[in-house]
C-alpha positions in Angstrom: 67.6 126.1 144.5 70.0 128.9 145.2 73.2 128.6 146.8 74.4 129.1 150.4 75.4 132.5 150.9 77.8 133.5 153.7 78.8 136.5 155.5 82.1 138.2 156.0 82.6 141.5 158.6 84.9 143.8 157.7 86.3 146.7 160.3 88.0 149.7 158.3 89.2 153.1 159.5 87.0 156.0 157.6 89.4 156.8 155.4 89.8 152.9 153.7 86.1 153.3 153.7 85.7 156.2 151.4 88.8 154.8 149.6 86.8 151.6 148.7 83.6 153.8 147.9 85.5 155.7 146.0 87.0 153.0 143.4 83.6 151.2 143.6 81.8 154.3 142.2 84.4 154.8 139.6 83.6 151.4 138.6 79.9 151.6 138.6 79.8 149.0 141.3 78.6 148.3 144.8 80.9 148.3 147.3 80.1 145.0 148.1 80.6 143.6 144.9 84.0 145.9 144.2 85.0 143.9 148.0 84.3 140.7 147.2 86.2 140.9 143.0 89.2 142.9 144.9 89.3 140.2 147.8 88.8 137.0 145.2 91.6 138.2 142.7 93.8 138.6 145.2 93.1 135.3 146.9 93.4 133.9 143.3 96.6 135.8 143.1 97.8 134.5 146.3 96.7 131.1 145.8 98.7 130.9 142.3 101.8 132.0 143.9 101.8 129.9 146.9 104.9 127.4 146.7 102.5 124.2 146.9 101.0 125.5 143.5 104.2 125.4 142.1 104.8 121.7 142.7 107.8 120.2 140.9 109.0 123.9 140.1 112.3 123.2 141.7 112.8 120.0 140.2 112.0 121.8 136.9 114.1 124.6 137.6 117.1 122.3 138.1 116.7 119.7 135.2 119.7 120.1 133.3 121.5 122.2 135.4 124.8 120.8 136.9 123.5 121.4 139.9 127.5 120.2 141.9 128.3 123.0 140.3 125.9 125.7 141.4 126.2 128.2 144.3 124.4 128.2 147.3 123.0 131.6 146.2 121.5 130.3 142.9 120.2 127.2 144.5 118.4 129.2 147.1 117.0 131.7 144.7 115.7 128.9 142.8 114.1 127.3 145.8 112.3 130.8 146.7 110.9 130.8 143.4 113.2 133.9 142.6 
């Protein structure tokens, strides 16, 4: 049995569209296909950046610090993942 398959509409001005034509056919891909990579890596990308990935990354990035002794600035870089 294959799996569901869903749709997603795209609008683009004429120009992205040759644009994404363009890389796909340098890659020997359909455009689809070149889409759907493009759109998952950066969703991957996205997703492994997001601050709720990072959970405990603040905690981490404290440990051992003497953190009475820290700036506001540096605190706040660390909390922005900086």
């Amino acid at each position: 049995m294959s799996a569901a398959v869903d749709r997603l509409d795209l609008r683009l001005s004429a120009e992205d569209k040759a644009r994404i034509r363009r890389a796909a056919a340098l890659q020997g891909i359909a455009v689809a296909a070149f889409v759907r990579e493009a759109a998952l890596r950066e969703a991957e990308a996205t997703i492994t950046r997001s601050p709720k990935a990072r959970t405990g990354s603040l905690a981490a990035g404290l440990r051992g610090r003497a953190t009475a002794r820290m700036s506001t600035d540096e605190i706040m870089r660390l909390t922005r993942g900086a």
